[in-house]
N, C-alpha and C positions, 0 to 999 in steps of 0.2 A: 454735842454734835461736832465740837472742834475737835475734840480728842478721837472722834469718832474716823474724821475725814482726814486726819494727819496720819490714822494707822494705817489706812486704806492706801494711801497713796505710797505710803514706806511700804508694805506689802507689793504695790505693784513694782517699785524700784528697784527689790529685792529680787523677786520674778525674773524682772526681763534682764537684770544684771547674772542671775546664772543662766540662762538658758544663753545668753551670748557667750558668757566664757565657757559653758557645756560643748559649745561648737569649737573651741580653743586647744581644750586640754582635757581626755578622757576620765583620767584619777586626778585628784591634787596628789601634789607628789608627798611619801611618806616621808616622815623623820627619819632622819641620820642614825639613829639607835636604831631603828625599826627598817632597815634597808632589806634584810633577809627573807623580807618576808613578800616580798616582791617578785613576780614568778609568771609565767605564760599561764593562757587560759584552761583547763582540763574536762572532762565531758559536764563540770554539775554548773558551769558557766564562767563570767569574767572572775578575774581574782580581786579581793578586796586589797588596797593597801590604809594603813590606819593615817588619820590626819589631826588625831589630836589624842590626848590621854587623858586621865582625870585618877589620882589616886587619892582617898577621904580615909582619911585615918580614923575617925571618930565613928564614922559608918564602919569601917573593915571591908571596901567594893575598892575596886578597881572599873574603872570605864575605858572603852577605845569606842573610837568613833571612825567610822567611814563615810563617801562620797562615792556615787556610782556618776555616770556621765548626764543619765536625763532621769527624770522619772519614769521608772518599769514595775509590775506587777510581780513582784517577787513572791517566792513560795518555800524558797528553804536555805538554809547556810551548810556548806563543811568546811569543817575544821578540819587542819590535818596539823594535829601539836608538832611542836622542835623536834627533829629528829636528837635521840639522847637526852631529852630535856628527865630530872630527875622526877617520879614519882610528885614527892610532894611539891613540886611546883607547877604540876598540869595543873587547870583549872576544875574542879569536878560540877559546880553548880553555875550555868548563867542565865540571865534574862535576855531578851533580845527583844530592841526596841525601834520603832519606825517613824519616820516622818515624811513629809511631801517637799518640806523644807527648812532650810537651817536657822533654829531657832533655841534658844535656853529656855522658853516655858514648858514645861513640862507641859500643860495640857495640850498639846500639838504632837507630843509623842505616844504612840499607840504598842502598848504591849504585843508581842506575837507568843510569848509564854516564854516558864522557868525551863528550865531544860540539862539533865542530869549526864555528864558526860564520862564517859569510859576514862580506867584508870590507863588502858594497855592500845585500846583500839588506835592505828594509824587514820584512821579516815572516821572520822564522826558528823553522821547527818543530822541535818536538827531542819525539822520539813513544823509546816505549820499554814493556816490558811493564804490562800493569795493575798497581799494588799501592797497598793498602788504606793511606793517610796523612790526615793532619792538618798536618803541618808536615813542611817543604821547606828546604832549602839549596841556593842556587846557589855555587860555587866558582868564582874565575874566577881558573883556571892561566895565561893569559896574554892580551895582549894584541897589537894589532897594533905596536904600539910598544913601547920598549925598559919602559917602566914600568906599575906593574900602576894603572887606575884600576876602582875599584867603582861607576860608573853603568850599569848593562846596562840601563837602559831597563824600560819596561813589559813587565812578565811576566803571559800569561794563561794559567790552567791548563784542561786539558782534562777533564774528568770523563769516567770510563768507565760512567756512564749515563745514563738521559733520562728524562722525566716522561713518563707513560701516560695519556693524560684517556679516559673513554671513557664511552657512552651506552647502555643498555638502551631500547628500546621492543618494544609490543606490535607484532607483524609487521598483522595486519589494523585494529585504529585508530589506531592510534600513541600510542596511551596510556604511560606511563612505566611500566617494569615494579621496582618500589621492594624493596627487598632482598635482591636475587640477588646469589650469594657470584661472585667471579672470584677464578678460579685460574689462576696463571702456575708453567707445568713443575709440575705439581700440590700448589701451595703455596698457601692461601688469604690472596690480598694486598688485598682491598678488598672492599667490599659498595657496592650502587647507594643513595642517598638517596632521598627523596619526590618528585623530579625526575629518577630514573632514571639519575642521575651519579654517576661514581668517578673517584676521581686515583689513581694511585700514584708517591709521589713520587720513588722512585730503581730504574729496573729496569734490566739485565745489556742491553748489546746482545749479541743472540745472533736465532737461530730460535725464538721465543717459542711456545708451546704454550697457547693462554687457552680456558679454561672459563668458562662462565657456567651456572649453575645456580638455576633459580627454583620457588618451589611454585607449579606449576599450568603450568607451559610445560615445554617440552622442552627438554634438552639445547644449547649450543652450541661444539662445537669446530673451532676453528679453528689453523692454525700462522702465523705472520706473524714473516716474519725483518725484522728491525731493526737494522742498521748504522751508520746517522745521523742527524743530528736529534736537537738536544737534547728536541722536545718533542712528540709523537704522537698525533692524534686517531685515535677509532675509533667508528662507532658497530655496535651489533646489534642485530638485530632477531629476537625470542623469536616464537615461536607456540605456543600453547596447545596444552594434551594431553589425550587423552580416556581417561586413566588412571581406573580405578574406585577402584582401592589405588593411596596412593603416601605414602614418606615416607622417614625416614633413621636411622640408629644412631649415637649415639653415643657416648663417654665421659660419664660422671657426673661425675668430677672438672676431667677436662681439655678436654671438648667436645671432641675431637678424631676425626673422623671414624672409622667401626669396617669396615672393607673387608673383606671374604669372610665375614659373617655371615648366617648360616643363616635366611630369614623363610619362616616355613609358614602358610598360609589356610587353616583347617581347619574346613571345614561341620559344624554342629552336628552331632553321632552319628555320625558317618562321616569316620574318620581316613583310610581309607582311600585318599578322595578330596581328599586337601590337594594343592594348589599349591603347590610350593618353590619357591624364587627366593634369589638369593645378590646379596648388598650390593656396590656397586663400588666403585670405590679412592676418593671424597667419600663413602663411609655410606648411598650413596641406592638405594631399591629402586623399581620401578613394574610393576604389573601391571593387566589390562585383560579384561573379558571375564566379571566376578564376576558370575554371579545373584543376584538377590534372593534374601533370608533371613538366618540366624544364623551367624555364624562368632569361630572363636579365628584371632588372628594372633598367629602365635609368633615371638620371636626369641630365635635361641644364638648362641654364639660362642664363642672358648676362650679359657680364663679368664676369664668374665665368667659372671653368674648369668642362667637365661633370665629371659625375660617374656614374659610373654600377655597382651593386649588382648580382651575380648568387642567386639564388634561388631554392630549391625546394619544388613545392608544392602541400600540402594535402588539395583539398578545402572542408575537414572536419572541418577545424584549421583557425585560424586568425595569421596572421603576421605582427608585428611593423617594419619597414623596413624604418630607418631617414638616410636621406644624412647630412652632414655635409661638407660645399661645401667652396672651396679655391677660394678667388675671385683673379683676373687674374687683376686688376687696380693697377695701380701704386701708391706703400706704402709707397715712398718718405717724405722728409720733406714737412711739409704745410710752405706755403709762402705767403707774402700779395704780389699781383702783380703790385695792382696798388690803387690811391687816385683820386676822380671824386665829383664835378671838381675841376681843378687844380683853384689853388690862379691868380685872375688874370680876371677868368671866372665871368659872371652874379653869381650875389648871388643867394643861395639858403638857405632853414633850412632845407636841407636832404646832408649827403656827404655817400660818397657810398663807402666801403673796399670791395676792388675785393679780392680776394684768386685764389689758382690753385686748389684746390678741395672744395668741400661740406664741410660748416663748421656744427657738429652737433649744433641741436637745445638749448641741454646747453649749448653752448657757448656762445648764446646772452643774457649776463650778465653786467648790468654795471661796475662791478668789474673788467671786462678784457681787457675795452676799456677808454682810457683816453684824453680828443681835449685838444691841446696848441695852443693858436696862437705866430706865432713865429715874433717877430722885426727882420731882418737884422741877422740873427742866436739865436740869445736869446729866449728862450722858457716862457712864461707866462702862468701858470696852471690856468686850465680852470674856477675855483670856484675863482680867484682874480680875472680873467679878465671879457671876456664878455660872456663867452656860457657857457651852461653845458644839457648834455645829458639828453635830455628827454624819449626818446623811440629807443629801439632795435627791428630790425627786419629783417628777410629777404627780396628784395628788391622784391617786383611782379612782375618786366619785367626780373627775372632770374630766370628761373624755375627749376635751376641744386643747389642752395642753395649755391652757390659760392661768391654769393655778400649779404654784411651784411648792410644795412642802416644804419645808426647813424641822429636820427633827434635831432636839435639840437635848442639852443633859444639863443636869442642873444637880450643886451642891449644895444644896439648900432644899427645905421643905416649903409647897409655897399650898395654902387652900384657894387659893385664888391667880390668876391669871396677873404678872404685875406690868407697868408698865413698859413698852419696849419701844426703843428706836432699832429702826432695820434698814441699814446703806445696802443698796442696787446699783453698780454698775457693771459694763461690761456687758449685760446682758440685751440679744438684739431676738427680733421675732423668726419666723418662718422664713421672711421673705427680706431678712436680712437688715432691718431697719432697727437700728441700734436705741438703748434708752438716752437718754439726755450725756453727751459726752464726758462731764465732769462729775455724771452720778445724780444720783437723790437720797432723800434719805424721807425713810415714812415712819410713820408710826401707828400702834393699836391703842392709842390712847380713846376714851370716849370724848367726841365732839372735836376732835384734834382733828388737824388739817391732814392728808396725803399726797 
């Protein structure tokens, strides 16, 4: 468990010590041999400069290694060899290899594949699935010549996303419409400025789904698929609504929009005659058509405490009317409850972290989760032994977000489930309540504590 909670904390040291200097310095700077190769950005993304070499005589590889600025989802590298460089010493055969961060153990570094390069071409793509890095290794298995050399030339990576600039105005004067939330696949990624503008500075090429949502205009949905193009203008054009009620539910602690919650307009004396209306998937409700007079606007939701509003209203006039709703669940410590299955049980490459609430979706990080397998109480960290975490996720037969997956790989054959210790930190629930600050550590032993 010592050896466990020592690597944990050197992992988090290492973390926050690049992500400060990432805000510092964009590339570390190249070697002095290697200065040529240093060059402005071109349409397939930033350019790599190399930060270290590696030549292994006994292998016949050549390595160079890069640093990009943060972690991005990369999707492809080009080469563009030495201008004049001879024949046999382009590179013809390399590997390309990934990491999230700077590490010597090989198992942290994830192949993207071999990759066979042209003898004559100036520009050579090498495209391969997206995955999420910081640093890069090229290997270069051989050459067109009988000897290995390590110059491949300018390397520029490709990022598998693009910048989103985009513009609200009024539809009839063009006025800038200044704090409307956008939502991309219904995730709230930006709000407009005093000028009606948003960036977002890394988004998915994919078929984009964007919302814009403003108090006092309507709705606008649009889909726009995005394939290319590091960088995307858009502009919209909002028009006003002639809602008499309008406004949104949300979390008290987490501002987090409240979808399917119950709003009722209820005329003074007369329950009889309320207006229901049910909240959509951003919190937001709009209704049109209020007479003048006295009314309760009610909002429920489950698990959450109502609220009522009095109101009086002019239905000459539009009213913003937001609840801001206390959820009534229990805001306790998060606790792991349980480890499945236990040591003992048929093996699997999936082991399952039960929790007593919904862990949010940033917590499935590999930074927060660490397998040991344990001898007789001695703990063996995961990267000397046999496993290391390949994928986080929530588990599909738990539809409450209570159980986290860990799939796991293993070099070794096991018929049985062995025993593991599993460090948890970092990770906080729903409603933002974090596990025990310094961590835990659990295990699937039988009759062992959690």
């Amino acid at each position: 468990m010592k050896n466990a909670s020592i690597y944990f904390l050197k992992r988090l040291f290492n973390n926050i010590f690049y992500a400060v200097a990432a805000a510092f310095l964009f590339f570390y700077p190249c070697h002095a041999a290697h200065a040529q190769n240093a060059a402005s950005a071109d349409e397939t993304g930033e350019v790599l400069n190399e930060t270290g070499q590696l030549n292994d005589s006994s292998r016949k590889i050549a390595e160079l290694s890069y640093k990009i600025a943060r972690p991005s989802k990369i999707r492809k590298l080009t080469i563009n060899p030495p201008a004049g460089i001879e024949t046999q010493k382009r590179a013809k055969k390399i590997e390309i290899l990934t990491s999230e961060f700077e590490t010597e153990e090989d198992t942290y570094w994830l192949s993207s594949g071999t990759f066979t390069l042209s003898e004559t071409a100036e520009n050579i793509v090498c495209e391969f699935e997206p995955v999420e890095a910081q640093y890069i290794k090229i290997r270069i298995l051989q050459c067109y010549g009988p000897e290995i050399y390590p110059n491949i030339g300018r390397v520029n990576i490709g990022l598998n996303t693009f910048k989103l600039i985009g513009t609200a105005v009024d539809i009839d004067d063009g006025a800038p419409v200044s704090s409307a939330e956008v939502y991309i696949n219904g995730e709230k990624m930006a709000e407009t400025n005093k000028n009606g503008d948003f960036i977002i500075e890394e988004c998915q090429y994919a078929t984009l789904e964007i919302n814009l949502k403003a108090n006092g205009y309507h709705d606008i949905k649009e889909s726009a698929p995005v394939f290319s193009g590091k960088k995307i203008s858009m502009a919209f054009k909002m028009k006003r609504h002639s809602y008499t009620v309008y406004g949104r539910a949300v979390d008290s602690l987490t501002s987090r929009p409240i979808a399917l919650a119950s709003i009722a307009i209820i005329p003074a004396g007369n329950a009889a005659a309320a207006r229901n209306l049910i909240t959509d998937e951003f919190g937001y409700y709009y209704v049109k058509d209020i007479q003048s007079g006295t009314y309760e606007v009610k909002a429920s939701a489950e698990d959450y405490s109502d609220l009522v509003r009095p109101v009086q209203i002019d239905s000459s006039k539009s009213y913003v009317i937001n609840f801001i709703m206390k959820s009534k669940i229990d805001l306790g410590p998060l606790i792991v409850t349980g480890i499945f299955p236990s040591s003992g049980e048929a093996f699997t490459d999936e082991v399952s972290v039960v929790f007593n609430k919904s862990v949010h979706k940033n917590s499935l990080k590999h930074d927060n989760f660490l397998v040991s397998l344990n001898y007789s109480g001695e703990t063996s960290e995961v990267e000397g032994s046999s496993f290391d975490i390949t994928e986080i996720k929530y588990s599909p037969s738990d539809d409450s977000g209570k159980t986290v997956l860990l799939k796991i790989a293993s070099e070794e054959k096991f018929s049985v489930m062995p025993a593991l210790d599993i460090s948890v930190s970092g990770v906080a629930d729903i409603y933002g309540v974090r596990i025990s600050e310094s961590g835990v550590v659990v295990s699937n032993r039988k009759g062992g504590s959690h």
